[in-house]
Biotite code that builds the C-alpha atoms (Angstrom):
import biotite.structure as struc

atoms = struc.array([
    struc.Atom([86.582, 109.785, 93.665], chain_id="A", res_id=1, res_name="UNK", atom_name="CA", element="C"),
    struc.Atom([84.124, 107.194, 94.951], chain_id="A", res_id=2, res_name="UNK", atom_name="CA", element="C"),
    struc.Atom([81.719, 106.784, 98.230], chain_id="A", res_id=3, res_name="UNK", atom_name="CA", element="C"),
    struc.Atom([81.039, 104.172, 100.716], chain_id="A", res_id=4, res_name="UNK", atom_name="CA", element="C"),
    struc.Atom([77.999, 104.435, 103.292], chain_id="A", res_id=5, res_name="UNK", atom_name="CA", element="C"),
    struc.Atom([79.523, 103.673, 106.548], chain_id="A", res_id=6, res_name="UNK", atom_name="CA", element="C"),
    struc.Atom([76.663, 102.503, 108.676], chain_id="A", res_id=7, res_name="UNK", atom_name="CA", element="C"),
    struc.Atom([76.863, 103.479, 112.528], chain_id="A", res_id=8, res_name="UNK", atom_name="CA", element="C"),
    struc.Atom([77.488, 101.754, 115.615], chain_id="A", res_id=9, res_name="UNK", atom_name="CA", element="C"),
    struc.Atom([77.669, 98.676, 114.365], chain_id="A", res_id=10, res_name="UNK", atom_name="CA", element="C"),
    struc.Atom([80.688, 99.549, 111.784], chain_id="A", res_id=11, res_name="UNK", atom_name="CA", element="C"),
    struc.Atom([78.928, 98.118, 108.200], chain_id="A", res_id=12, res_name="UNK", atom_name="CA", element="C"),
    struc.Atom([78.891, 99.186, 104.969], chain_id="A", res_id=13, res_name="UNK", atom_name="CA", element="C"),
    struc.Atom([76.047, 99.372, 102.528], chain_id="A", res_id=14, res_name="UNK", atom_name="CA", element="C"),
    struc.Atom([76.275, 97.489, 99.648], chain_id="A", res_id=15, res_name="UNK", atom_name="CA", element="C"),
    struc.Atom([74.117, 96.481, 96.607], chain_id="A", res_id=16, res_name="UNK", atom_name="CA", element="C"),
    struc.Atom([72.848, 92.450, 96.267], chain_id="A", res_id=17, res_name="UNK", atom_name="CA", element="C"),
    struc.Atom([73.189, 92.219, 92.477], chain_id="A", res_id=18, res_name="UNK", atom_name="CA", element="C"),
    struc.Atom([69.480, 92.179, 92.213], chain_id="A", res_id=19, res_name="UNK", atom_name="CA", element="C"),
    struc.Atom([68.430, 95.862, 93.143], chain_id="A", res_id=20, res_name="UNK", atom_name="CA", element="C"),
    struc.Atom([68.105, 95.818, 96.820], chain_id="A", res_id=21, res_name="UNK", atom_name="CA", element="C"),
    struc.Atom([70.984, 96.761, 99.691], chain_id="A", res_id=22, res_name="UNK", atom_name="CA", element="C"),
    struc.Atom([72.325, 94.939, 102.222], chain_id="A", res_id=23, res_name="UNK", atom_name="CA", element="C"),
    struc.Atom([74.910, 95.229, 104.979], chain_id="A", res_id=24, res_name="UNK", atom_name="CA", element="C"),
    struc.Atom([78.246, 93.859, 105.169], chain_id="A", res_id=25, res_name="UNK", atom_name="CA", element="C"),
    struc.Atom([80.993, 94.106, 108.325], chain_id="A", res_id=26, res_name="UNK", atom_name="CA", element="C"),
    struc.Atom([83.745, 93.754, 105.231], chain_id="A", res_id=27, res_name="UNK", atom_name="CA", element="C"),
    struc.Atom([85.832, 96.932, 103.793], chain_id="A", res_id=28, res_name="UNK", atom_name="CA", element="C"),
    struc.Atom([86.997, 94.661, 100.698], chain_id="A", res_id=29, res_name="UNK", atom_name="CA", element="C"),
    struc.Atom([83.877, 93.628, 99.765], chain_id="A", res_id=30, res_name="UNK", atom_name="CA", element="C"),
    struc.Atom([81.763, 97.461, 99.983], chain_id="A", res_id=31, res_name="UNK", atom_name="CA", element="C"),
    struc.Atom([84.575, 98.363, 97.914], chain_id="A", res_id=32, res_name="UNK", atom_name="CA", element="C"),
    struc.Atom([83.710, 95.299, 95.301], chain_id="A", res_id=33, res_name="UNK", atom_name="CA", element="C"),
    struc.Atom([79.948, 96.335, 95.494], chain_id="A", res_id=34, res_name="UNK", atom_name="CA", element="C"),
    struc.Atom([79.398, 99.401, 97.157], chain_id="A", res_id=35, res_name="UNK", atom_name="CA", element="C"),
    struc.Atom([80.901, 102.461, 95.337], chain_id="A", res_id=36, res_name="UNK", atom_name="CA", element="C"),
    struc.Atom([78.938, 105.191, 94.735], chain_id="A", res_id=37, res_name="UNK", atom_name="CA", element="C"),
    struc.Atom([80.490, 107.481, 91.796], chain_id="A", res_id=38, res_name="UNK", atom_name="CA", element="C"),
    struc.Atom([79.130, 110.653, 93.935], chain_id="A", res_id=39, res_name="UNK", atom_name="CA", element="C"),
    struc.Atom([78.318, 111.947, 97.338], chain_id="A", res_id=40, res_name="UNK", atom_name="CA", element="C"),
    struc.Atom([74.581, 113.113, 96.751], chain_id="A", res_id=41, res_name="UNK", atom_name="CA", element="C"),
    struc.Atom([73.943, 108.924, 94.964], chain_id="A", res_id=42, res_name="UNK", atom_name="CA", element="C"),
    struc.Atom([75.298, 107.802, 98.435], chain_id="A", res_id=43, res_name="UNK", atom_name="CA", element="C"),
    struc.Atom([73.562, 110.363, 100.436], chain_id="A", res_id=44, res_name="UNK", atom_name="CA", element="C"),
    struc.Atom([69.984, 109.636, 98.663], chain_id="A", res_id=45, res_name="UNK", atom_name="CA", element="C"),
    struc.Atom([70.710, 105.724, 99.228], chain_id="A", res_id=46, res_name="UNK", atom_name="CA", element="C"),
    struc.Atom([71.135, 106.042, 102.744], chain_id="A", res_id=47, res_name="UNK", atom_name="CA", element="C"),
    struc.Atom([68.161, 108.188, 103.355], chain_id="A", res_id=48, res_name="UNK", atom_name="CA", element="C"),
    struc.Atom([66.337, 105.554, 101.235], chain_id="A", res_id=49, res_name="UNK", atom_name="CA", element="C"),
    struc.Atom([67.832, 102.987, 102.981], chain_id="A", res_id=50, res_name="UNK", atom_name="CA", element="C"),
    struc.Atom([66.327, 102.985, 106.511], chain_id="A", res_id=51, res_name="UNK", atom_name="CA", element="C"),
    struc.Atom([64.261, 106.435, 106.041], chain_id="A", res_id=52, res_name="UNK", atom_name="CA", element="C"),
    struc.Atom([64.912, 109.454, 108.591], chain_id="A", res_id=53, res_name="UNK", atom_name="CA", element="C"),
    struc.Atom([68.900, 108.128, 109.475], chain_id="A", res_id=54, res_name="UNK", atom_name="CA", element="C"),
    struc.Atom([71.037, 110.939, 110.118], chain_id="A", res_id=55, res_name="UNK", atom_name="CA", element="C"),
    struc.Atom([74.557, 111.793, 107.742], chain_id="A", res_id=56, res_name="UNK", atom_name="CA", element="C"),
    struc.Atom([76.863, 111.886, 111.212], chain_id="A", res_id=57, res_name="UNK", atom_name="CA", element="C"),
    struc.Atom([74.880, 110.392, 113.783], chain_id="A", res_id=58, res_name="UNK", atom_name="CA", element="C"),
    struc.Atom([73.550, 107.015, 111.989], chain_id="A", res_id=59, res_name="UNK", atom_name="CA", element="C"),
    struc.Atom([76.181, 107.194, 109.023], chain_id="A", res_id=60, res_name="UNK", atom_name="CA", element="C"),
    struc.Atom([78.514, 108.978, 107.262], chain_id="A", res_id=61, res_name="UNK", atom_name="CA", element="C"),
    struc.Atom([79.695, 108.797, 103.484], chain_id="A", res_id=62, res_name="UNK", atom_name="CA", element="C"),
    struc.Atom([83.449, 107.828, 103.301], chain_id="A", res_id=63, res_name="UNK", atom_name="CA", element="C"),
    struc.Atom([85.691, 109.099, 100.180], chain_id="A", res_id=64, res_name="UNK", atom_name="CA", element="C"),
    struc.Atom([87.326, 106.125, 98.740], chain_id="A", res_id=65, res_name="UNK", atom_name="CA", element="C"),
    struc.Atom([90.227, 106.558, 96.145], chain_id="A", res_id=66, res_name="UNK", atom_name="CA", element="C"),
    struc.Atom([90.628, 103.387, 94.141], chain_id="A", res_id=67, res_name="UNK", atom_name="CA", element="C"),
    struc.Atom([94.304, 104.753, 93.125], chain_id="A", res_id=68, res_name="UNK", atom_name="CA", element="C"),
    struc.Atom([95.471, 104.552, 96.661], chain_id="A", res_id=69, res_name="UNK", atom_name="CA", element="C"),
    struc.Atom([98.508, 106.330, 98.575], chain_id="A", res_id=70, res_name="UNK", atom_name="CA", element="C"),
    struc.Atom([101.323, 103.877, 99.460], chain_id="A", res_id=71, res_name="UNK", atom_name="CA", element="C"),
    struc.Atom([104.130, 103.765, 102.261], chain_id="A", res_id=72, res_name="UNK", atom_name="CA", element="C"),
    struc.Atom([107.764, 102.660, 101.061], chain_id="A", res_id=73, res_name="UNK", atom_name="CA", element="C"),
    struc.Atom([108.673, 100.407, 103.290], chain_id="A", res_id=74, res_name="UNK", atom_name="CA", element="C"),
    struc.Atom([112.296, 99.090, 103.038], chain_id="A", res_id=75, res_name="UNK", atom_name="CA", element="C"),
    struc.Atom([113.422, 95.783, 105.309], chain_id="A", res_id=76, res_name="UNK", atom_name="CA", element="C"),
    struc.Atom([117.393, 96.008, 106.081], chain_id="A", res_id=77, res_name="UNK", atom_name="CA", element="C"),
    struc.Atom([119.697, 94.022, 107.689], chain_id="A", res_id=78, res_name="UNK", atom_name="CA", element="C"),
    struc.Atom([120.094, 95.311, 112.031], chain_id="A", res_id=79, res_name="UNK", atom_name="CA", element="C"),
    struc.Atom([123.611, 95.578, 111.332], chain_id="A", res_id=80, res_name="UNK", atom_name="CA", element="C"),
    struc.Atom([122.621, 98.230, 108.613], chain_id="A", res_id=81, res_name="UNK", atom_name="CA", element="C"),
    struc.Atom([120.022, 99.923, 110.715], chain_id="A", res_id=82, res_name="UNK", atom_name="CA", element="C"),
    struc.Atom([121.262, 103.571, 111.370], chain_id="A", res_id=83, res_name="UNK", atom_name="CA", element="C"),
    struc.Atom([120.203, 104.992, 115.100], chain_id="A", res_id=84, res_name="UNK", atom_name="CA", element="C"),
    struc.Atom([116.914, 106.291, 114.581], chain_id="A", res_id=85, res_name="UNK", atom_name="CA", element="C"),
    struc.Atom([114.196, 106.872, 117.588], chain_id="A", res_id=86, res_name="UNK", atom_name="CA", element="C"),
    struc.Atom([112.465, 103.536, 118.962], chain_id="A", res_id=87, res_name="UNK", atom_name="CA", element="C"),
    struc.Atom([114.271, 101.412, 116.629], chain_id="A", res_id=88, res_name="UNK", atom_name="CA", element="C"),
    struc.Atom([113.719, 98.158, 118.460], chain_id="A", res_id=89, res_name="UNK", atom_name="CA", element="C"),
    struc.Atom([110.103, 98.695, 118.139], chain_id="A", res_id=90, res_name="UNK", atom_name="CA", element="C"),
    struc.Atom([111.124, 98.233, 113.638], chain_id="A", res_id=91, res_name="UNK", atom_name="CA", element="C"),
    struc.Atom([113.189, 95.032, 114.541], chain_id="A", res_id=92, res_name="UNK", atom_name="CA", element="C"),
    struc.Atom([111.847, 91.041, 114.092], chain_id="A", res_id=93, res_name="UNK", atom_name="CA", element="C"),
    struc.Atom([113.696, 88.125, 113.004], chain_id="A", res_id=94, res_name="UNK", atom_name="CA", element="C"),
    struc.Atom([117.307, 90.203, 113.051], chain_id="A", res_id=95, res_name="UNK", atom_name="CA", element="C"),
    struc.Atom([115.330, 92.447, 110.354], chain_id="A", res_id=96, res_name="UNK", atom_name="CA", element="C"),
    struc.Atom([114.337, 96.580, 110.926], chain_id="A", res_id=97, res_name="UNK", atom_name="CA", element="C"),
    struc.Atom([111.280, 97.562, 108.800], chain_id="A", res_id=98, res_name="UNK", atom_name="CA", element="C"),
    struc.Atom([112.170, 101.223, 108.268], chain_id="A", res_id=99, res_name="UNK", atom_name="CA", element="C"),
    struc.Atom([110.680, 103.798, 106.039], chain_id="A", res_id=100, res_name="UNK", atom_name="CA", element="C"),
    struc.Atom([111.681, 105.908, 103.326], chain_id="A", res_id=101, res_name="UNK", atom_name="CA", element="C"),
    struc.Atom([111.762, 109.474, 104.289], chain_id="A", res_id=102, res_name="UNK", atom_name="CA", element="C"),
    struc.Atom([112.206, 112.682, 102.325], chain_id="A", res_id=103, res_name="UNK", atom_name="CA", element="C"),
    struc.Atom([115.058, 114.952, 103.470], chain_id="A", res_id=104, res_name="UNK", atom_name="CA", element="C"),
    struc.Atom([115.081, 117.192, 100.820], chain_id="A", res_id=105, res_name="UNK", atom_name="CA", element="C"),
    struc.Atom([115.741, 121.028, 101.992], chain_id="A", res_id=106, res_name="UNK", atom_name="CA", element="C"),
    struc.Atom([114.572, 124.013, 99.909], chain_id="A", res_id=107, res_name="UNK", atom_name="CA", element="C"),
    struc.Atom([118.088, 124.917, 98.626], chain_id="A", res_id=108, res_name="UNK", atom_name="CA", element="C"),
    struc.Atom([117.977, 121.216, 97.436], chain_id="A", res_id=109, res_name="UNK", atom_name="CA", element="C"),
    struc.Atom([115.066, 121.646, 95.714], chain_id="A", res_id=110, res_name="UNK", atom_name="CA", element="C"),
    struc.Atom([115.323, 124.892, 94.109], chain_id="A", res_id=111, res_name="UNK", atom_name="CA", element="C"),
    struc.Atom([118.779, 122.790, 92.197], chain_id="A", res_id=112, res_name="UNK", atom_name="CA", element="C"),
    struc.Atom([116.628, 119.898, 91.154], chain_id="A", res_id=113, res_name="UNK", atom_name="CA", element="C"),
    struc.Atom([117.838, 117.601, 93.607], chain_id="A", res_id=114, res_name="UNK", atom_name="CA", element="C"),
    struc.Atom([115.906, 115.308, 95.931], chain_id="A", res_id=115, res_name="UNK", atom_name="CA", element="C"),
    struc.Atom([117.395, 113.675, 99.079], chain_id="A", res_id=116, res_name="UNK", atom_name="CA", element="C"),
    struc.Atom([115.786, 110.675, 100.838], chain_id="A", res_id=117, res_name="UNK", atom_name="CA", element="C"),
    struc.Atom([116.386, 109.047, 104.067], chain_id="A", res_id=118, res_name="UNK", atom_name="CA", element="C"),
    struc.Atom([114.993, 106.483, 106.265], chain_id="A", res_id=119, res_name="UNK", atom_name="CA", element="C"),
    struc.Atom([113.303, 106.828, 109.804], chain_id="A", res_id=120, res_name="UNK", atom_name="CA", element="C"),
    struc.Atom([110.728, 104.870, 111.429], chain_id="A", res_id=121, res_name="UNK", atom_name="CA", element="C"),
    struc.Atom([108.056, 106.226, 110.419], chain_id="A", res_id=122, res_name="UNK", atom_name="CA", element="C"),
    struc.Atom([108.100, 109.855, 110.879], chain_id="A", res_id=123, res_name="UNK", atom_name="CA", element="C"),
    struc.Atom([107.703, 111.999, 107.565], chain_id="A", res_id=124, res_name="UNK", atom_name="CA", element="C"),
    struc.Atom([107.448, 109.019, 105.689], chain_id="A", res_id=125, res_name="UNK", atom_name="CA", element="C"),
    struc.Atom([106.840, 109.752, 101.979], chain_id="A", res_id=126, res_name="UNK", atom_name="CA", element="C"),
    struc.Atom([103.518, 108.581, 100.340], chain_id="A", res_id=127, res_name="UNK", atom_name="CA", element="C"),
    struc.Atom([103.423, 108.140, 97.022], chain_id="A", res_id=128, res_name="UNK", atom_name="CA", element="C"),
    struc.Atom([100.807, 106.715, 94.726], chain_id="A", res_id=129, res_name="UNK", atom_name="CA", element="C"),
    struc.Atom([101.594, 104.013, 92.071], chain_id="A", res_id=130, res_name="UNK", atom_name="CA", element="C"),
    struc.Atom([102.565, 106.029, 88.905], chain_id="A", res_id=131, res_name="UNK", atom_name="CA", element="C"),
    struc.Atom([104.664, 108.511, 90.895], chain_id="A", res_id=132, res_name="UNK", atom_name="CA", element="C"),
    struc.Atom([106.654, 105.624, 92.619], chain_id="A", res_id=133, res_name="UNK", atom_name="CA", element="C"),
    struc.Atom([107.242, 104.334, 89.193], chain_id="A", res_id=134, res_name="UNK", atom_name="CA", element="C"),
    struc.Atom([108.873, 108.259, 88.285], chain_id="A", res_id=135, res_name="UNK", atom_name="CA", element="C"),
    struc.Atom([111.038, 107.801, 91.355], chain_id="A", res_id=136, res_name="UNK", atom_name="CA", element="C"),
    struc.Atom([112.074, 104.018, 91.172], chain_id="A", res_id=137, res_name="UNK", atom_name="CA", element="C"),
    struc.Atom([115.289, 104.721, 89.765], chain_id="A", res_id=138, res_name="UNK", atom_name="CA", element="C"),
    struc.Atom([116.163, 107.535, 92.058], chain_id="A", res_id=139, res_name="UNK", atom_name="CA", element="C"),
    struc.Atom([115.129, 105.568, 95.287], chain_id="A", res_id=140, res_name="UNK", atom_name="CA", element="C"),
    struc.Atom([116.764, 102.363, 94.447], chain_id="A", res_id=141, res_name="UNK", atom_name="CA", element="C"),
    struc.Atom([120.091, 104.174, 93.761], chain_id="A", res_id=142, res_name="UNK", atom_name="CA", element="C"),
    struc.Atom([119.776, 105.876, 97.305], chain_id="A", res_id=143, res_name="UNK", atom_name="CA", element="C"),
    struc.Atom([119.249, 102.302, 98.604], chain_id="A", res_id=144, res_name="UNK", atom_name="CA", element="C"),
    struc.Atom([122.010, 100.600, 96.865], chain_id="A", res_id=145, res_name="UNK", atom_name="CA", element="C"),
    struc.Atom([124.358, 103.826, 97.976], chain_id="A", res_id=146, res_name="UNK", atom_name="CA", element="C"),
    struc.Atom([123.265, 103.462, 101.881], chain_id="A", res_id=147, res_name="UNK", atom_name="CA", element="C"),
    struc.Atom([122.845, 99.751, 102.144], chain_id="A", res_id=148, res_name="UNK", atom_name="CA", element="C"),
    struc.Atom([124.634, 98.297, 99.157], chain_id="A", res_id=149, res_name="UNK", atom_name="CA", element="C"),
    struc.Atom([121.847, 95.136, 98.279], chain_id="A", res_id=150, res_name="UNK", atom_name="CA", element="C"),
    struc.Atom([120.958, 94.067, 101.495], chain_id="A", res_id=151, res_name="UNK", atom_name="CA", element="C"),
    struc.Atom([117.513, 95.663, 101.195], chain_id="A", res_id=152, res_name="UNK", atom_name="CA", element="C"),
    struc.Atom([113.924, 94.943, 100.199], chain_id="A", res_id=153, res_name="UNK", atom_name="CA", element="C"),
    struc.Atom([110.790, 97.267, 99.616], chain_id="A", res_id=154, res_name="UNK", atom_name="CA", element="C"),
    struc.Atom([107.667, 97.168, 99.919], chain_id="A", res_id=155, res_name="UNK", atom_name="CA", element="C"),
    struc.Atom([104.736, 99.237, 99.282], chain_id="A", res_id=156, res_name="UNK", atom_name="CA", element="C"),
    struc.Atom([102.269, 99.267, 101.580], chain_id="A", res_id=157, res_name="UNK", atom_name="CA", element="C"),
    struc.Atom([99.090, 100.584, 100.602], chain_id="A", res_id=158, res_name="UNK", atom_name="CA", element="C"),
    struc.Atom([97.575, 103.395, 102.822], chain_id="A", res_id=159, res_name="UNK", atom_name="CA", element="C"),
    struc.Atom([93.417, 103.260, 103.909], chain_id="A", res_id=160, res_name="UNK", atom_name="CA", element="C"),
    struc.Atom([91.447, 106.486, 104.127], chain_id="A", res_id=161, res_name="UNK", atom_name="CA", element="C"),
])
């Protein structure tokens, strides 16, 4: 796991300058090129170094940031496809529903080795991180080509802490 320093109110991050000193910066993508701390007390120290008497909470606070991120499966599907899920016109653009994967799997499922996916728009979607997606790839394409033959796509959409 790795550390930011969130600076508060004005949203910035701490980051090094390459030559020993730290700066600010307003952008995620760049604290997370040059502002990772490897633990919590390195980050904590910094930002009590940083401006002297700040307050973890109040003036800042130390974010977790996993570099191996959580992703959404997002699958795009023809309207004609979409099945009657809640607020389903909300999913739709360009004759297209964005729809997630879902897990449906019940405990009697489970307990015989069998997982059961679905899709809904959004609630109980399953997050899964790179190398378990990879495990699963197989199994979710083959529920995809069952329900919506190849009119499909999917996406994973990476999920921020």
């Amino acid at each position: 796991m790795s550390y930011l320093i969130k600076l508060y109110p004005d949203n910035s991050y701490l980051i090094s300058d390459g030559e020993g000193d730290m700066i600010t910066t307003n952008s995620r993508q760049e604290a997370m090129q040059d502002g990772l701390f490897d633990d919590f007390e390195s980050a904590d120290d910094t930002a009590q170094c940083f401006s002297g008497g700040m307050d973890r909470g109040v003036d800042y606070i130390i974010e977790a940031v996993s570099l191996d991120p959580y992703h959404v499966v997002q699958i795009t599907i023809p309207v004609e496809k979409t099945p009657r899920l809640k607020d389903i016109h909300k999913f739709i653009k360009d004759d297209k529903a964005q729809v997630f994967l879902t897990n449906k799997t019940t405990a009697n499922d489970a307990m015989d080795g069998f997982t059961r996916y679905g899709v809904s728009t959004g609630a109980n979607a399953v997050l899964l991180k790179i190398d378990h997606y990879e495990k699963a790839k197989t199994e979710i394409e083959n529920y995809l080509n069952g329900r919506f033959g190849t009119q499909w796509e999917l996406h994973l959409i990476p999920v921020q802490a």
